[in-house]
Phi, psi and omega in degrees: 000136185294134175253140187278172195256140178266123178227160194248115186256149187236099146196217220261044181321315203268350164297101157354028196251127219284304202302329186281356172312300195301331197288324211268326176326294178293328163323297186289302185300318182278321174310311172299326189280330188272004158091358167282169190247122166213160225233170171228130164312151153246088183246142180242121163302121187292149176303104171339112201274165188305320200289328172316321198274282162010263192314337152227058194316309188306287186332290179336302194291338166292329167306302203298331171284323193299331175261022175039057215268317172285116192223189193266349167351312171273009162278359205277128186284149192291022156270275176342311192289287207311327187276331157295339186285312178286351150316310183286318180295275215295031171228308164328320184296286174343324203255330166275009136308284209299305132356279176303308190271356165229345175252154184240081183269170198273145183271011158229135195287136167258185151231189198296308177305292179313304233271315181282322160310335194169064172266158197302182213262138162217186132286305189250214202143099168284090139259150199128172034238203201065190202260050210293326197261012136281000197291166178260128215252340181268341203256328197237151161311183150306352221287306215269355158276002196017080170277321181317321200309138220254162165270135214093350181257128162312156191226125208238150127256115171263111166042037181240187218237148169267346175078010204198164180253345171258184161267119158268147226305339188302306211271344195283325192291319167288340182281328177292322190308342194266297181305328162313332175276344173302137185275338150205155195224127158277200165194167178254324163210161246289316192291348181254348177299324177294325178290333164313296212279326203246355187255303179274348191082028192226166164257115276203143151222159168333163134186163208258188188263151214283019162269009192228005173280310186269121188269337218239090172230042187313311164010285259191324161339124165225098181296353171352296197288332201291126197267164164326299177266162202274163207201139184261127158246152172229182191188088218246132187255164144314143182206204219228142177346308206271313176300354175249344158317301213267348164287330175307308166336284164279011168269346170271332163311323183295294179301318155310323187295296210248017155077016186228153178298158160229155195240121171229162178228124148254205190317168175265014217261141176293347209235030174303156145317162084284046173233046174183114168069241202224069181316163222184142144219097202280149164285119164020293179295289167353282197292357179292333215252340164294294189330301179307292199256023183258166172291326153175110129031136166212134175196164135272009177280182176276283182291332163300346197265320178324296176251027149276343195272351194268308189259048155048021223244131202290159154184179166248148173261139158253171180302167172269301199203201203239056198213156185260308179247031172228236164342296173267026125356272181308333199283288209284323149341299181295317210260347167289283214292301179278350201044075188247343200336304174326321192277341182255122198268092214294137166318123172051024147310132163291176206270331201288326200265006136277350181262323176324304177323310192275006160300296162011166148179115200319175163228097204274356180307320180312289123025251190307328187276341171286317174335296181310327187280317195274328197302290166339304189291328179278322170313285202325329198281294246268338171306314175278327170319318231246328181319000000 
């Protein structure tokens, strides 16, 4: 019997996060279809050390503003706090099923230290896809640059994101020290091909994210959730107040224009919207299936934008956030890729000129045969990468 060559993915496995389900999911899947054997590390990112902080206070505190790590939290009423909580379990539940049932994660957990000391044995060593390479490389280890990979082991990066359209001046020198050694490297968009190229000295290619690799996801599909009547859905990440005030708008405007109810799943966060329709916490399948059968669609997400275009489903993107070169990147990147552009909903559009928008109606036929030309391109790298 042929023994298959093993290979191994470093990414963002353990969030409760739909997209990083789907990513590390579609990965694991196109690899098995190419006859590899694979494995998803189980690796945990270490709690950020003193000396880090130490060694760049000034950064640090900047970080700390940037995420609003201080927040109003403790006005919340102990009805809310209990309900987010129980919100948060039943996402948790949802996601280790899932886990358990499609992923073939290593049944010992790493750090950073272990891992460098003794990782499992592969031909290769994936990282990506996701925002893996947003992580802070001074702040955090290496493990998603496979600073561990042992030598003679392939070092792969497949499609992941810095989340940013720059490096910041700090992180280039570990990102370069690390990045050289890789035998090939991708990106997931145009903007990261540039940070490879002008940080590491090296050349990067395009390629799409490997939910847009994979065509097939009856698998994993669950229609359960799926309401009767025809319906508007959404699916919403965190943003910052006033941008989730003005999506809320137009998304109740839309549903009035077109006469159907919304159904929405947000952030998995104890601090989720509940303010728009009929809130929903759906399983990893569940929301493939809400997505798939709804009338039409609205999100911010990345991946949410994905598989409205693999299922054919009309929908609008809205911004993430009020930046060019941060979050919504990835989003416009994408909607390019598709000659999608139309669909995407610029910070603070009025409302009358979002429902104009949701009259639209895409032409994916168009849509999937431009997706396919880039698929080719994305087969072709991870074949030869793997050769």
């Amino acid at each position: 019997m042929k023994i298959k060559k093993k290979i191994g993915i470093v990414t963002l496995h353990m969030s409760n996060n739909y997209g990083a389900m789907y990513q590390v999911y579609a990965l694991s899947k196109v690899l098995k279809n190419l006859d590899y054997e694979v494995f998803v590390l189980n690796y945990r990112m270490e709690s950020t050390k003193l000396s880090a902080y130490l060694k760049r206070p000034v950064t640090f505190v900047r970080k700390i503003l940037a995420k609003n790590v201080i927040s109003l939290g403790f006005l919340k009423s102990k009805t809310d706090e209990a309900q987010g909580k129980k919100r948060e379990t039943l996402f948790d539940q949802h996601f280790a099923n899932f886990r358990a049932k499609y992923l073939n994660i290593t049944r010992t957990e790493y750090d950073y230290a272990s891992l460098k000391e003794s990782p499992p044995d592969a031909y290769a060593y994936i990282t990506g896809s996701d925002q893996v390479w947003a992580t802070d490389f001074e702040f955090m280890s290496p493990a998603f640059l496979l600073g561990f990979v042992p030598e003679g082991t392939k070092r792969i990066a497949y499609a992941p994101s810095f989340g940013k359209g720059e490096l910041e001046r700090y992180l280039r020198s570990s990102f370069k020290t690390h990045i050289q050694k890789f035998d090939a490297i991708s990106v997931r968009e145009k903007s990261g091909v540039k940070i490879v190229e002008n940080v590491g000295g090296l050349n990067a290619t395009h390629v799409l994210d490997p939910t847009l690799l994979l065509e097939n996801y009856e698998e994993i599909i669950d229609y359960s959730l799926v309401p009767k009547e025809p319906y508007i859905f959404t699916y919403r990440l965190g943003q910052e107040a006033s941008l989730s005030d003005w999506m809320s708008n137009c998304l109740n405007a839309v549903a009035d224009e077109k006469g159907l109810q919304i159904y929405s799943v947000t952030t998995n966060s104890s601090d989720g919207f509940v303010d728009l329709g009929t809130s929903l916490e759906p399983t990893p399948g569940q929301m493939l299936g809400l997505i798939k059968k709804a009338a039409f669609f609205a999100t911010n997400s990345f991946h949410g934008t994905v598989f409205a275009l693999q299922f054919k489903t009309q929908f609008l993107t809205f911004a993430r956030d009020t930046s060019k070169d941060k979050q919504n990147l990835r989003l416009t990147d994408l909607l390019k890729i598709a000659n999608a552009e139309s669909v995407f909903c610029e910070p603070y559009l009025s409302v009358d000129n979002v429902v104009s928008k949701s009259k639209g109606a895409i032409n994916f036929d168009h849509a999937h045969n431009l997706i396919s030309q880039q698929r080719v391109v994305s087969k072709t790298f991870l074949n030869n990468a793997l050769k």
